[in-house]
C-alpha positions as CSV (number, residue, x, y, z in Angstrom):
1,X,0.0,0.0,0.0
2,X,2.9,2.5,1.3
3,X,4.4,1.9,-2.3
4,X,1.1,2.4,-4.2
5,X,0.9,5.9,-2.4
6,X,4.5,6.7,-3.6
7,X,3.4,5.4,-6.9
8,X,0.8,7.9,-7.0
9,X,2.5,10.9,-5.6
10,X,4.9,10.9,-7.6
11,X,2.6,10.7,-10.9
12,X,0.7,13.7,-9.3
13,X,3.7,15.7,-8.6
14,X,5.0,14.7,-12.3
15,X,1.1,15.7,-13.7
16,X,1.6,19.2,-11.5
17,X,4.9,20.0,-12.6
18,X,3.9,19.6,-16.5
19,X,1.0,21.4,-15.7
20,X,2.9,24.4,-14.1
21,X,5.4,24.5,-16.5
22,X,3.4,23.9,-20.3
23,X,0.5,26.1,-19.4
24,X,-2.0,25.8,-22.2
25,X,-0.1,22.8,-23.8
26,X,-0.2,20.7,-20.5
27,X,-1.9,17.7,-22.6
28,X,0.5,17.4,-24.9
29,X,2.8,16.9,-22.3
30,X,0.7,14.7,-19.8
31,X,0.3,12.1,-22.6
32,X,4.4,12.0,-22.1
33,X,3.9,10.6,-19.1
34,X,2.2,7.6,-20.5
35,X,5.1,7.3,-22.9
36,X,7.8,7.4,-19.9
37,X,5.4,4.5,-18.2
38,X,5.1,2.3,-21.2
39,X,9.2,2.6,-21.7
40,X,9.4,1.8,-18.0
41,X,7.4,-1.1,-18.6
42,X,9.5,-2.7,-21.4
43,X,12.4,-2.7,-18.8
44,X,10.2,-4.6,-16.4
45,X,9.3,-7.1,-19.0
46,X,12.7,-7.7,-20.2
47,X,13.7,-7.9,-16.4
48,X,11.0,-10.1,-15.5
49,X,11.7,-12.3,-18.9
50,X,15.3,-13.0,-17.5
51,X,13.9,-14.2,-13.8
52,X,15.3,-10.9,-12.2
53,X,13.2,-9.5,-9.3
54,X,11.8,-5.9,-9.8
55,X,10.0,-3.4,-8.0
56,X,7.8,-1.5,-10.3
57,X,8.8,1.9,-11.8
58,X,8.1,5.1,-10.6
59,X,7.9,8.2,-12.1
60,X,10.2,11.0,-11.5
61,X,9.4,14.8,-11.5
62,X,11.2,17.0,-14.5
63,X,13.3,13.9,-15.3
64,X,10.9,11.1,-16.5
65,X,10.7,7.8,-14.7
66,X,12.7,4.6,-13.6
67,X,12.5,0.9,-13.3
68,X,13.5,-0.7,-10.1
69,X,15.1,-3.8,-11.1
70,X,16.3,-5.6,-7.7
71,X,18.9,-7.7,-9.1
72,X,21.9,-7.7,-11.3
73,X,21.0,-9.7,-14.5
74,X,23.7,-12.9,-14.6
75,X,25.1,-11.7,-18.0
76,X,26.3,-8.4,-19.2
77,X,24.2,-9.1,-22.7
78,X,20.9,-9.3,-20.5
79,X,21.6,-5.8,-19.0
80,X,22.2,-4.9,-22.5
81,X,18.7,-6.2,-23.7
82,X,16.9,-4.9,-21.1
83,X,18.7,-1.5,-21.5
84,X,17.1,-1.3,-25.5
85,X,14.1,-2.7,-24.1
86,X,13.0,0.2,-22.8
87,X,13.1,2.5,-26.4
88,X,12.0,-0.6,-28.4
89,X,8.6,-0.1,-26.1
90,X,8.6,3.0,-27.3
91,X,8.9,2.5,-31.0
92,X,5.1,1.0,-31.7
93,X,3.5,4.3,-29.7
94,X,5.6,6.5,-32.3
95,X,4.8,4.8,-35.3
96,X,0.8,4.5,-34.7
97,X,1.3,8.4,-34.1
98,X,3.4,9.0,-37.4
99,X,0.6,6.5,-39.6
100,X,-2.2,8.4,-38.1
101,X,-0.2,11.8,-38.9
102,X,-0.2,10.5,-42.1
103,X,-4.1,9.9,-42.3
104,X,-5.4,12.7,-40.3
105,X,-2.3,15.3,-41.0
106,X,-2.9,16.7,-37.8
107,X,0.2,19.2,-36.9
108,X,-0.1,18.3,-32.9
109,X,-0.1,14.6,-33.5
110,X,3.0,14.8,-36.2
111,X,4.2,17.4,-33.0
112,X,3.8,14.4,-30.4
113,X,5.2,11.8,-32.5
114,X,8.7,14.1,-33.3
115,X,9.0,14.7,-29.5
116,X,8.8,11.3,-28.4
117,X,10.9,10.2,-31.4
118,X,13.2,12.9,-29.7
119,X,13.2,11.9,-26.1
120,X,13.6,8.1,-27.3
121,X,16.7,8.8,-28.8
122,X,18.3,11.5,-26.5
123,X,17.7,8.4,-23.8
124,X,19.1,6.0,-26.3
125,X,22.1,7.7,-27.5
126,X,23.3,9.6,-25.1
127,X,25.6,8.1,-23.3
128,X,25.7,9.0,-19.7
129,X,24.7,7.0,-17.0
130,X,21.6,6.3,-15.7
131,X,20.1,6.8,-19.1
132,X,19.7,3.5,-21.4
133,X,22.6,4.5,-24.0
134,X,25.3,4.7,-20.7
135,X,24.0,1.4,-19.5
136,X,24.5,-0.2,-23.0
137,X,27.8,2.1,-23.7
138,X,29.0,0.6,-20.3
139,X,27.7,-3.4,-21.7
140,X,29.6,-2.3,-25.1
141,X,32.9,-1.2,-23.6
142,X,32.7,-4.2,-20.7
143,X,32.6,-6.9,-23.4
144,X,35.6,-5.1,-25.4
145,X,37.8,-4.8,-22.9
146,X,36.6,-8.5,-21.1
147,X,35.8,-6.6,-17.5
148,X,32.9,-5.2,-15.2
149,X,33.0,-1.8,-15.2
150,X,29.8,-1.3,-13.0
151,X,30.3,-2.5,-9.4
152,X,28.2,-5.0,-8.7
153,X,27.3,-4.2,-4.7
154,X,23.7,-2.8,-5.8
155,X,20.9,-3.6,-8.8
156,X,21.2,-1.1,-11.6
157,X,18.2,1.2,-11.7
């Protein structure tokens, strides 16, 4: 229950902030959210497809969200899958938006499909950690050079 109430408050606080700072284009911007939780999702179900405990994902204020994955996966290539899991769930929301663009040619959906194409790829390719392109820079360079460069004394987030 105690983690449900988290859950929540921090959704609201996320809804608030966007609210606060988007002013008349808060929807745009709420429907983000639901973008952020269905990334956060494909984590989980990579996690959860590997055995690996998790704790749900929460969202974070002005940042976006996380997974909380309790365990370290047993193999550096399953961090690395569950790393691009999290865009690849992304991927089907931006293409249904981009094909009904295409039938409707409606500027704010063409608007929402280019900024989550946007935020997908600025988490995927940028590569600085916690974001998913430093966790699967940090897979790439472990397997190159044949050592862990994360410690493994916690779960990765």
């Amino acid at each position: 229950m105690k983690q449900r109430l988290i859950w929540l408050a921090l959704f609201a606080a996320s809804v608030a902030w966007i609210v606060w700072l988007a002013g008349p284009y808060w929807l745009f911007f709420v429907l983000t959210l639901g973008m952020i939780g269905l990334h956060e999702l494909g984590h989980l179900a990579a996690a959860k497809y590997y055995g690996l405990a998790t704790g749900g994902f929460y969202f974070i204020p002005g940042l976006g969200g996380a997974a909380l994955i309790k365990e370290w996966p047993r193999e550096r290539w399953q961090d690395f899958v569950i790393a691009y899991a999290g865009p690849l769930a992304g991927l089907p929301q931006i293409i249904v938006l981009l094909v009904l663009n295409f039938w409707l040619d409606s500027p704010p959906v063409s608007s929402l499909a280019r900024f989550w194409a946007l935020i997908n790829l600025f988490n995927l390719l940028v590569t600085v950690m916690p974001l998913d392109g430093g966790r699967i820079f940090v897979d790439i360079l472990s397997k190159i050079f044949g050592i862990d460069l994360i410690s493994t004394g916690s779960a990765p987030t």
